[in-house]
C-alpha positions as CSV (number, residue, x, y, z in Angstrom):
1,X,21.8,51.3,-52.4
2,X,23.6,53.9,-53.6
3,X,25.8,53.7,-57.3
4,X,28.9,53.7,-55.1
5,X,27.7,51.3,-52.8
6,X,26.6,49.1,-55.8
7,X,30.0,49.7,-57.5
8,X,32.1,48.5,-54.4
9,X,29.7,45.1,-54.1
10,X,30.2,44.4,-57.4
11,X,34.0,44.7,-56.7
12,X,33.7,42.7,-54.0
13,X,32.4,39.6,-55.8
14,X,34.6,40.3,-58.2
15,X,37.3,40.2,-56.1
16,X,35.6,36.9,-54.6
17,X,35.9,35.2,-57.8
18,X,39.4,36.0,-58.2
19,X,40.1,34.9,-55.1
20,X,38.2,31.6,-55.9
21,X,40.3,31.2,-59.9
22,X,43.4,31.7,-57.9
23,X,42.8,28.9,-55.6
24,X,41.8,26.5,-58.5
25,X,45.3,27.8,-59.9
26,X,47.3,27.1,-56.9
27,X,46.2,23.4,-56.9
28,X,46.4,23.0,-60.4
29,X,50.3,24.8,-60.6
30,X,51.1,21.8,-57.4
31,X,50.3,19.1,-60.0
32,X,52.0,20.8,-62.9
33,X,55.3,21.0,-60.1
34,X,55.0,17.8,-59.4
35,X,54.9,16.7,-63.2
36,X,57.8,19.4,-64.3
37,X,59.8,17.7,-60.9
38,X,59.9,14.3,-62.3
39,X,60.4,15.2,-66.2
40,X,63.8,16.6,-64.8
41,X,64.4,13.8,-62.5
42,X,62.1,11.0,-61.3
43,X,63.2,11.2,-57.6
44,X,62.8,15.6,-57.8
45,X,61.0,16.4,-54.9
46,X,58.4,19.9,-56.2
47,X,60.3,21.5,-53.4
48,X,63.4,20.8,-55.1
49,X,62.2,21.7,-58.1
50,X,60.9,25.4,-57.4
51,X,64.9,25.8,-56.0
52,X,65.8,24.8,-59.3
53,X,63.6,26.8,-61.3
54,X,65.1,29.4,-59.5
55,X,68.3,28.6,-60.1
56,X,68.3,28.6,-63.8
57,X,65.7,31.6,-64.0
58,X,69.0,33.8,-62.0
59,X,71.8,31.9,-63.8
60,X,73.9,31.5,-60.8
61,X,72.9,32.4,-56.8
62,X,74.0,30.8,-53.8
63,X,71.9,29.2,-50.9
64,X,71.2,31.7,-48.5
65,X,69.0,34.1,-51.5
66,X,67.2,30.6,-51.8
67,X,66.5,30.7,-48.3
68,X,65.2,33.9,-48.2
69,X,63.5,33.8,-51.2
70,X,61.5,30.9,-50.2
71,X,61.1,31.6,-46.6
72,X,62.9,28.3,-45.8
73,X,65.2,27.0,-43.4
74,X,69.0,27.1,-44.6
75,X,69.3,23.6,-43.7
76,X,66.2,22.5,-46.2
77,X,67.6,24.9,-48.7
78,X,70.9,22.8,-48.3
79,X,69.6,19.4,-48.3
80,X,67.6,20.1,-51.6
81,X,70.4,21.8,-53.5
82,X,72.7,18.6,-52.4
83,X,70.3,16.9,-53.7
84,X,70.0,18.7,-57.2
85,X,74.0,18.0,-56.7
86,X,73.7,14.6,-56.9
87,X,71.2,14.2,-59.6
88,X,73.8,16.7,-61.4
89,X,71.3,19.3,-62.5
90,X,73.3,22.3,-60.2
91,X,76.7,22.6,-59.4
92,X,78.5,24.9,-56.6
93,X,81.0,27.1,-57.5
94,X,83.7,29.5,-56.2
95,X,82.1,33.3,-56.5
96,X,84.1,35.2,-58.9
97,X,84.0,38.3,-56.6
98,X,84.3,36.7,-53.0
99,X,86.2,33.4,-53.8
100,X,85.6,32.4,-49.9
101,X,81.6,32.3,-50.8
102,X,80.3,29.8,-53.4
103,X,77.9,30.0,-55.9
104,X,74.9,27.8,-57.5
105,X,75.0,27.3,-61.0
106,X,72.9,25.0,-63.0
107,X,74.6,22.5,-65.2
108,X,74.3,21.7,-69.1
109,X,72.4,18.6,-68.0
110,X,70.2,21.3,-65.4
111,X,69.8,23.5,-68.8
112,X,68.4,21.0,-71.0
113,X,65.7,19.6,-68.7
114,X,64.6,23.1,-67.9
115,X,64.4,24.1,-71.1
116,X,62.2,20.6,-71.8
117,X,59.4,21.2,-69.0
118,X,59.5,25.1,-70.3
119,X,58.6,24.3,-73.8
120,X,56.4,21.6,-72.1
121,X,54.8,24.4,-69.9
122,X,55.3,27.3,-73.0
123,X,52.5,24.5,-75.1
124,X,50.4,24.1,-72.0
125,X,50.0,27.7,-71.4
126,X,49.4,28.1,-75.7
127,X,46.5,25.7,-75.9
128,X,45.0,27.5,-72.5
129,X,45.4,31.2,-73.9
130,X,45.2,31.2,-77.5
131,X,42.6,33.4,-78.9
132,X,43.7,36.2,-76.4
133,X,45.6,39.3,-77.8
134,X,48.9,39.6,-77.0
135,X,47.7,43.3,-75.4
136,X,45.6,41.0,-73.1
137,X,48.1,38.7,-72.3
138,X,50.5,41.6,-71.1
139,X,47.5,42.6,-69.4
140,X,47.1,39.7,-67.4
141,X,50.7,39.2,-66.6
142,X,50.9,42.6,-64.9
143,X,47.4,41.6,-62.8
144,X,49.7,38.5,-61.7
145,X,52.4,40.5,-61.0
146,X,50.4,43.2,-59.1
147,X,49.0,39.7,-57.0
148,X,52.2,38.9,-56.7
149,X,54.0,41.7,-55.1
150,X,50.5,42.4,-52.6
């Protein structure tokens, strides 16, 4: 076997075991949904929740970028964000620049309960990483992101 050879079978498993952690992290980030769904409302759905993550991570958007963001019908999209009406986390608004389209914001009540399961998520993520550098921890963001936009 030649060191070229070598070097791409080593990638490979490599590779494997990436493939393996990010599995394990999948299933593990459904649970911690799950959780961060009903710290913000008992009856949250984690598909709800993600759209409201969302939500306050853009500070306003509107239903249709949800639906394409996510891949998901416009008529799920709809029913969850009702839904995140009712439980008074997002509100719809007029669009400053189109007042014929409306806009998703979250609400004070939204904004609190997000910033609860982040600090909740922010310790989580603490206790799991501490001991690495900050360098590495950059690091490893941009290996997620690179993951992320493959």
């Amino acid at each position: 076997m030649s060191l070229d050879s070598a070097a791409d079978a080593a990638v490979d498993e490599a590779i494997l075991d990436v493939e393996q952690q990010l599995s394990v992290l999948f299933n593990r980030s459904r649970a911690v949904w799950k959780e961060a769904a009903e710290h913000v409302h008992p009856e949250l759905q984690p598909a709800g929740y993600k759209l409201f993550g969302t939500i306050v991570r853009l500070g306003e958007t509107n239903a249709q970028v949800l639906s394409q963001m996510f891949d998901m019908d416009k008529s799920a999209v709809s029913r969850q964000v009702r839904t995140l009406e009712e439980f008074g986390l997002v509100e719809s608004r007029a669009d400053e620049r189109d007042g014929r389209a409306r806009v998703l914001v979250p609400t004070a009540l939204g904004l609190e309960r997000a910033r609860d399961v982040r600090e909740a998520n922010k310790s989580r993520l603490r206790v799991a990483l501490k001991g690495h550098s900050p360098e590495d921890l950059r690091v490893f963001a941009d290996i997620l992101a690179a993951i992320s936009a493959a």
